[in-house]
N, C-alpha and C positions, 0 to 999 in steps of 0.2 A: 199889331205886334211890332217892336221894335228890337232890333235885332244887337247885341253885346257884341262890343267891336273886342273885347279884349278876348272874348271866348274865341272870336272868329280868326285874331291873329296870332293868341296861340297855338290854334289847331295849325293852320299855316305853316307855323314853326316845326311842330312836328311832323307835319307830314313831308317836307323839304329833308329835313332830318336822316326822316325814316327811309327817304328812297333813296337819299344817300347812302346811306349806311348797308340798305341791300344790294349796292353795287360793289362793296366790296370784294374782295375774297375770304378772307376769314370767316369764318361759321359765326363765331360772337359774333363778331358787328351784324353778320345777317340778321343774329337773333335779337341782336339792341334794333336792328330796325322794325323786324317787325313785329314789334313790343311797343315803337314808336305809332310804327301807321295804326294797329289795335284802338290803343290810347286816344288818337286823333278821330277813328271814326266814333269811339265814345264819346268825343264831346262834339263833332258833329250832329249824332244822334239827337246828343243833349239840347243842342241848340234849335234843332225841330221840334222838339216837344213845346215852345215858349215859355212863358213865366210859371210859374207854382200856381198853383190855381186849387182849387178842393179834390176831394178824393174822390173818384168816379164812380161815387155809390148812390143811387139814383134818389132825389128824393120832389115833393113836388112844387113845393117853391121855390124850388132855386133855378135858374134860366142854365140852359145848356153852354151856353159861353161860359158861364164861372167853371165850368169843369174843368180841372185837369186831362190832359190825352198821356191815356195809359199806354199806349203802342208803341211811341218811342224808347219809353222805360224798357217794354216788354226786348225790343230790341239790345238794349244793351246789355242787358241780361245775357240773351245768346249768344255776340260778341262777346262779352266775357269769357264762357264757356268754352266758345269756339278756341280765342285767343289762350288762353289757358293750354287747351289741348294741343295745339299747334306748337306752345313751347315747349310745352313736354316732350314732342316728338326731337325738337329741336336739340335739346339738353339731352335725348338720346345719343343724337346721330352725335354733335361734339364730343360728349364722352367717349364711346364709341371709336371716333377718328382719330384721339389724344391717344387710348389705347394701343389703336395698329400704329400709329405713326408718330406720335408725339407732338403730331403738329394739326392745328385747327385750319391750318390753307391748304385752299384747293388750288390741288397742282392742274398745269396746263398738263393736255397728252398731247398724240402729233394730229386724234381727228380735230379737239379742239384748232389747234393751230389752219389743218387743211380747209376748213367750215372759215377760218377766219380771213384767208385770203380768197375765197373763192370769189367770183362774178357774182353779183347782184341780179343780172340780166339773166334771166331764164327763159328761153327762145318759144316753149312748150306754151310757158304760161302767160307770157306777154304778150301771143301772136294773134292778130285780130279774127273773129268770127264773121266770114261771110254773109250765112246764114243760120240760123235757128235749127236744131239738127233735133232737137227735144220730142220726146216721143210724147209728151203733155199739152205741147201747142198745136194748135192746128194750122199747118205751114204748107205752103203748096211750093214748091222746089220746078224753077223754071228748066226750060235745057239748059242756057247759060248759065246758070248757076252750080250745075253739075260737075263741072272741073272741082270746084271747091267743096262737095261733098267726100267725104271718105271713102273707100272701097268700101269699106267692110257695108255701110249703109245701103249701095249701090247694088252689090251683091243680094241681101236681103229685100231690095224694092224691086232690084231687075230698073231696067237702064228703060225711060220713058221715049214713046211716039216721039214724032218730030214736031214740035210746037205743042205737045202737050204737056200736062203735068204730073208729075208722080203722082201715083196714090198709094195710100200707106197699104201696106204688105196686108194682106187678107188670110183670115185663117180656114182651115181647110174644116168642113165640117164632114164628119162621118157617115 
């Protein structure tokens, strides 16, 4: 199969386009984009199905290579529908916004603004794991590694022998 360079560098074009254009602010441009990226995965699609081939209607001379592959089609179809649906929503909310306000830009507020200067660095989620604390692994938790267990964990194991090891919390049978 050989692949259509012109199908490949117009998709290219629009999908450059399109995510341009949903960086805007304005609603339209949102909506020209992603009308744009729609488009572009239709003829991506397109470009996996290969050449035109016959119809996928079984018959017994004909070798399974000459067939056309229905499933990309099948896809674009959905795409289609999806894309479709999506603008409609789209041409909602614009009308809609032209209504209250007469304008299709979306205005900054002050949480956008506070989210915009904040730290990157989140202390919570960047800070390294000692150990495995997962109730799914089977992890044996030394003494020394104890300082770096959480209370709450320690509390529910109860705090291990002297060179022993935890063992996970035992349930009480009646």
């Amino acid at each position: 199969m050989s692949i259509n360079l012109t199908l490949l560098l117009v998709m290219g074009v629009l999908y450059a386009i399109g995510i341009y254009l949903l960086l805007e602010r304005s609603l339209t441009r949102v909506l020209l984009g992603l009308m744009l990226l729609a488009n572009a995965t239709n003829i991506l699609l397109l470009t996996t199905g290969g050449y035109a081939g016959l119809a996928p209607i079984f018959a017994q001379d004909i070798g399974a290579a000459a067939y056309n592959d229905p499933l990309p089609q099948a896809f674009i179809l959905t795409s289609i529908v999806i894309s479709f649906a999506v603008t409609a929503f789209m041409l909602s909310l614009i009308y809609r916004s032209w209504l209250l306000s007469r304008a299709d830009e979306i205005q900054d507020d002050r949480e956008d603004r506070r989210v915009a200067q904040q730290d990157l660095f989140d202390a919570e989620e960047d800070s390294a794991i000692a150990v495995e604390v997962s109730d799914f692994h089977e992890n044996q938790h030394t003494a020394a590694n104890l300082e770096m267990i959480p209370r709450v964990i320690l509390k529910r194991e109860g705090p291990p022998s002297k060179g022993a090891t935890a063992q996970p919390p035992r349930k009480d049978t009646p």
